[in-house]
N, C-alpha and C positions, 0 to 999 in steps of 0.2 A: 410497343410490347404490351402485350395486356395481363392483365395479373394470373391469369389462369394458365398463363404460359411457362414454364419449366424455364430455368435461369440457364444458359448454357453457358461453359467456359468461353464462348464467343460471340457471345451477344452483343448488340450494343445497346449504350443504357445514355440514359440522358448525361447532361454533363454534373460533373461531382462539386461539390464546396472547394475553394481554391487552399492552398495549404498558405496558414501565416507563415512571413518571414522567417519568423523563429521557430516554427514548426517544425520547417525545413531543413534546421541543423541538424535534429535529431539523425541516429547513422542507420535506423531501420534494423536493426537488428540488436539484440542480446545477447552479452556476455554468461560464458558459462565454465567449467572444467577444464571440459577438452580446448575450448576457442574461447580466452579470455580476450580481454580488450585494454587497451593502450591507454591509459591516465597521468596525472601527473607525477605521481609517486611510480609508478612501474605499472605495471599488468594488473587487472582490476580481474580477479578471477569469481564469479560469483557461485554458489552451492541452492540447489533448488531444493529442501527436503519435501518429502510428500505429504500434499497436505500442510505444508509450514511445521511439522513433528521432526522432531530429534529425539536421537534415543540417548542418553545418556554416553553410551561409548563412543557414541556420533560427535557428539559435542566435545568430548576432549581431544577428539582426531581432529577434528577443525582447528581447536585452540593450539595445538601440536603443531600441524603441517602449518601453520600461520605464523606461528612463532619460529620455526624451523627455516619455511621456503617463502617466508612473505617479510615484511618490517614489522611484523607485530601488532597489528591493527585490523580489526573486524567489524563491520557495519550489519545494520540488522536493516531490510530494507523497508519498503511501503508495500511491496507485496509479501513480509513472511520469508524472503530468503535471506542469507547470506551470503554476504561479500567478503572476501580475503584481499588485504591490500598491498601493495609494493610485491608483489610479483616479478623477479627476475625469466628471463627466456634460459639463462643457464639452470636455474632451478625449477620450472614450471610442469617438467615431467615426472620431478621428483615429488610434487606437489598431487600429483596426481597418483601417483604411483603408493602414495600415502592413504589416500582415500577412497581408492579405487575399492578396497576390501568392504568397507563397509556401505557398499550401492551410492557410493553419492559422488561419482561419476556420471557424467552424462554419455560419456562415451560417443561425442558427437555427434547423437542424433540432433533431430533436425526442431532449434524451437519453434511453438513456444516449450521450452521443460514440464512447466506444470502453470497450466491453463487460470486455474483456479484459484480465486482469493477466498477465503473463508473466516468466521468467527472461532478464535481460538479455543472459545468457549463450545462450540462444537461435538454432540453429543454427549455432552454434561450438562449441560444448563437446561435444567427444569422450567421458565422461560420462553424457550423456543417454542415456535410451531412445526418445524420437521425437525428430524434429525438430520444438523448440518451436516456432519462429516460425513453421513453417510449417503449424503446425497452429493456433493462434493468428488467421494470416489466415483459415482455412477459419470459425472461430467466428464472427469478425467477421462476416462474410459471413451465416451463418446468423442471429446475435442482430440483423441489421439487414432481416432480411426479414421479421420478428415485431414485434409491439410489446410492450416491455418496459418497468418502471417506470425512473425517470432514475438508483436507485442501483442498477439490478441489477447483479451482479459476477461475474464467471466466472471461475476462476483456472485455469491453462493450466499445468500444475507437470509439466514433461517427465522429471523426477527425476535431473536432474545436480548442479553443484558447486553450487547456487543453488536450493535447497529456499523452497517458498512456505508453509511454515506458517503463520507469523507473521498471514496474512491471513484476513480472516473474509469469503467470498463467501457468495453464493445459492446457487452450483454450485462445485463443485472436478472438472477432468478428472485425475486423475493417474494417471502413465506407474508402473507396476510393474516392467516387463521389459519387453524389448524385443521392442517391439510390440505389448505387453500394457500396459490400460486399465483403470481403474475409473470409478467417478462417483459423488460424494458430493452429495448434498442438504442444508444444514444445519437447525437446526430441534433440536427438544428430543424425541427422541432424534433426532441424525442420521443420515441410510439413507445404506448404503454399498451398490454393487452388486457382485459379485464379480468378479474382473478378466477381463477379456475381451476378442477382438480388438478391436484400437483401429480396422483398417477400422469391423468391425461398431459400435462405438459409435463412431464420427464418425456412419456412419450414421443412425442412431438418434436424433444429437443434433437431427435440425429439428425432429420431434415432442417432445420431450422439451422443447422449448423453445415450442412450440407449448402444448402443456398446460400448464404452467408460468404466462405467458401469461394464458391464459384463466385457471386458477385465480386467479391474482393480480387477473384485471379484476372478478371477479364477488364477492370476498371483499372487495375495497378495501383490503388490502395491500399495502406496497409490498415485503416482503421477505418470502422465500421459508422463514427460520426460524420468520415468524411464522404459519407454514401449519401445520394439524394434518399427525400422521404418516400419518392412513389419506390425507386427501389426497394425501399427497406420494409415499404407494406407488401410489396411483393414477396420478399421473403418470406414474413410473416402469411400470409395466405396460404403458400406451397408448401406451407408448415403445418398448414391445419387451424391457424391460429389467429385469421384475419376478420372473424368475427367481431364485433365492440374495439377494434385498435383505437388508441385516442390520442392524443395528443399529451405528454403527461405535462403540466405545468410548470412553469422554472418557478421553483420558491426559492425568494431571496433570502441571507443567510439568518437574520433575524428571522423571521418565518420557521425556517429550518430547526432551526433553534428551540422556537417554542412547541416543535411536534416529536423531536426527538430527543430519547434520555441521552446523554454523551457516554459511550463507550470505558470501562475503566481501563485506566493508567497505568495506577497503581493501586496498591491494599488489595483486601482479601472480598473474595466474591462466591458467596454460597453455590454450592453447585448440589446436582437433584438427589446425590446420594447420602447427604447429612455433612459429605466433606465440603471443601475449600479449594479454592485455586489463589494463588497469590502474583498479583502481577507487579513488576518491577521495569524498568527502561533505563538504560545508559544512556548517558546525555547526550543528548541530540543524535543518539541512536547507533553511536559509536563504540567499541573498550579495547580496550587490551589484552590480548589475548588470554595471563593471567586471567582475569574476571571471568571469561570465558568457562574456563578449567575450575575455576574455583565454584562456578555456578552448576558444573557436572557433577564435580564431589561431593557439593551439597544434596543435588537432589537426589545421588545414590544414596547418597547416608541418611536422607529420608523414607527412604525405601519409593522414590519416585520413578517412572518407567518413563518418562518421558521430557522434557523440554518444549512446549510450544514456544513456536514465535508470534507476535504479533505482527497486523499491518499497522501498527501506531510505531510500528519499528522500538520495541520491547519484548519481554519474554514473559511469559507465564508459567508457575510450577502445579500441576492437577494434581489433586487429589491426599491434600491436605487433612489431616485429624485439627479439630481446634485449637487442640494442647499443644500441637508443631508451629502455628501460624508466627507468635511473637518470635520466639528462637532464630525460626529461618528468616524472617524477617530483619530479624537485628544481623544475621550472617549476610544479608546481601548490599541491604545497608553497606557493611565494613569492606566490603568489595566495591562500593565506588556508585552502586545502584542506583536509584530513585526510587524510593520504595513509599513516599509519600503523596498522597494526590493534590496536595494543594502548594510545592514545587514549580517556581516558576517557569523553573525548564522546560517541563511540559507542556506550555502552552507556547513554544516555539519551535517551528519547524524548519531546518535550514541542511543543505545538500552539505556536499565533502568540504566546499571551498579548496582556498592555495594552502599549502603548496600541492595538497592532494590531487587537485583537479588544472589541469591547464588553461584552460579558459577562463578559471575564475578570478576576480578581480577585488576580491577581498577575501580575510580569512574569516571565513563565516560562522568555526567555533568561537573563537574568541569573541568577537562582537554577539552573536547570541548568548553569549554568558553576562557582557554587559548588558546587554537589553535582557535582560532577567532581572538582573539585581536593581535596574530603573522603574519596574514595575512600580508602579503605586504600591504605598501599605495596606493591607487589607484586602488585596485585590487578586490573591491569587487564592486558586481553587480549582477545582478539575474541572477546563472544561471541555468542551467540546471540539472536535475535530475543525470543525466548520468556523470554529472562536478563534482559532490562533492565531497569530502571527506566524508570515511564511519571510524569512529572510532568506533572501536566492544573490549567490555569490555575482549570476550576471544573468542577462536578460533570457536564456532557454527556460531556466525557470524547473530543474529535472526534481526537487524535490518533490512541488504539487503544481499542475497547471489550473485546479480548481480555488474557485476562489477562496476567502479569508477572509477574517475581519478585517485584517490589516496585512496587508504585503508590500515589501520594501525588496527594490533591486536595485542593487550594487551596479553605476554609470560614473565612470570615471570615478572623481572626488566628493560624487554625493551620492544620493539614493533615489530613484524613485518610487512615492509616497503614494499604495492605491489603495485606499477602504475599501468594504466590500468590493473586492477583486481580486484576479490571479496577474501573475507575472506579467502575461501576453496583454492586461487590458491597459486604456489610457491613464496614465498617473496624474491625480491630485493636483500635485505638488511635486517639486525636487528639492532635499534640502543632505545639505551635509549630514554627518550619520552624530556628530555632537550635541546639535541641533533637534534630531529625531530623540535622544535621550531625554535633553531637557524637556520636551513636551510632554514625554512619558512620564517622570519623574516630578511635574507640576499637574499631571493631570487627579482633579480631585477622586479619592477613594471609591472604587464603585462604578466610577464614569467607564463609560464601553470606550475600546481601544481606537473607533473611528471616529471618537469626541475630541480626540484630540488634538486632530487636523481639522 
């Protein structure tokens, strides 16, 4: 097939990357509203709001039907949405029927719900080179006139104080300069295209998503890394966009490190209008649905119009006066918050665990609170996405498949130990998780978390 060729839904295409083992558990599809999913605790019902935005009445209807027709428990996820948890089948309609009113139903259309990962700080942040959010809608718009499989993921990284590395999409738009684009492919090697008018590559993007698409339906793939490269430059061509494609480089997490600011947490973050935005995260990205409600009353009663989420799996409140910041701050704090960025919670990343999750094989709040409290003294401080610790209950690994400073999977009676790496790569080492502490907790102040092993 040569590049200049139109991709058709039945084509044939060279052969694809083989899917890892643990890849393969994954169930291909997303929980939503109308068609939750089966978990350990009950039905795992998840809420997509647009754009990662809640609107204040939104968010206590959630805390509400949560508390009403779930077990009281709410996750904030890696993409911006929320999760409702312990879902009964005799309450599930009722559950919907709660929320319906306020559009956050999906009403069983077909995912993905909302394509799009964005900076929360979107459209506020003086910072940026485009306006995220408002380029975000334009995607939405486009990934919904295509059909695309339910996890495809586009990340919309407008290049302000809220860098999206951390995330591993299908596609990445990211803003270079102002007004200047690139687009990344992911896939082994990933194709970067050289940076270009962001008109021109909005433009650009229906087909690009068009091909895309079609590649994906006729390959029976559901993600775009596990596309060959000649494929995926074809795409890029039929797009308009195979001029300069390159090969983008894998930089390792140290690399990484030293080129990107890390995304905030928590604390207050100037945005372009003279106000503030304040970001806060429930631990390990979890609360109670109280906290929930308590964090909507707050932001009415600042006169706030919305709720973002984050993908750090946190919330942010816009559009803060100075003289608001400590008050609301100390108010979320007393709700249970994390409202500090050098919190050691923050720098640990870990899924639902047991009993929430069936397969899991540890309880991965718990043990993520003790590996908090084992950090070294002096050592905590906001870092980076790319810095943390990912503790994953068993080996799929659903909180992050990218890598980490340091990631530890729950194998029987131990852990295994991978530095720079994710869940799926060769472990270290294997050591019991008492063992994993004392390292942490002797390791000298300052020392990087893969010094340890």
């Amino acid at each position: 097939m040569s590049i200049a060729q139109p991709l058709h839904a039945s084509c044939i295409l060279p052969p694809v990357e083989t899917l890892h083992p643990v890849e393969a558990l994954a169930r291909g599809w997303c929980p939503g509203l109308a068609r939750p999913m089966a978990s350990g605790d009950g039905l795992l019902a998840r809420v997509h709001p647009p754009l990662g935005s809640l609107t204040c009445a939104q968010a206590r209807a959630i805390a509400e039907a949560a508390h009403l027709h779930g077990n009281g428990l709410v996750d904030i996820t890696s993409h911006a949405n929320v999760q409702i948890r312990g879902v009964r089948a005799q309450t599930h309609a009722a559950l919907r029927a709660h929320l319906a009113p306020l559009g956050l139903d999906d009403d069983g259309r077909p995912a993905p719900f909302r394509a799009t990962v964005l900076s929360p700080l979107g459209g506020l942040d003086g910072t940026e080179h485009v306006d995220g959010r408002a380029l975000a809608q334009q995607v939405e718009a486009m990934a919904g006139a295509v059909s695309l499989p339910p996890k495809f993921l586009i990340v919309v990284d407008s290049g302000g104080a809220f860098p999206l590395t951390h995330l591993r999409p299908d596609l990445r738009l990211l803003a270079t300069a102002p007004g200047q684009m690139r687009a990344e492919l992911a896939g082994k090697p990933a194709l970067s295209t050289p940076p270009v008018d962001a008109a021109a590559l909005i433009q650009a993007l229906p087909l690009l998503l068009a091909q895309l698409s079609r590649l994906l339906a006729c390959t029976g793939r559901r993600r775009v890394r596990l596309l060959t490269a000649n494929a995926r430059r074809a795409a890029l061509a039929q797009a308009g966009l195979g001029q300069g494609v390159a090969v983008r480089p894998r930089t390792n997490i140290r690399g990484e490190r030293e080129k990107v600011t890390p995304p905030p947490r928590a604390g207050r973050v100037p945005l372009k209008d003279g106000r503030f935005a304040l970001f806060a995260a429930p631990p390990f990205g979890q609360m109670a649905t109280h906290v929930l409600e308590g964090v909507a009353r707050l932001a009415e009663e600042s006169g706030l119009g919305e709720i973002r989420l984050t993908p750090l799996r946190g919330l942010m409140l816009p559009g803060l006066a100075a003289a608001q910041v400590p008050h609301v701050k100390k108010r979320l704090s007393a709700l249970g918050l994390i409202t500090r960025a050098d919190d050691n919670r923050l720098r640990i990343l870990t899924c639902a665990g047991a009993p929430a999750c069936a397969r899991a094989l540890c309880n991965s709040h718990v043990l993520a609170s003790q590996l908090a409290a084992h950090l070294p003294a002096g050592d905590a401080r906001q870092a980076g996405a790319d810095e943390d610790i990912h503790l994953s209950a068993c080996a799929k690994g659903c909180a992050r498949r990218k890598a980490s400073a340091l990631t530890l999977v729950a194998s029987g009676d131990e852990f295994a130990v991978i530095p720079d790496g994710g869940p799926l790569d060769t472990p270290l080492l294997r050591l019991p998780f008492a063992q994993i502490l004392h390292r942490l907790a002797h390791s000298p102040s300052g020392r990087a978390l893969r010094d340890a092993f």
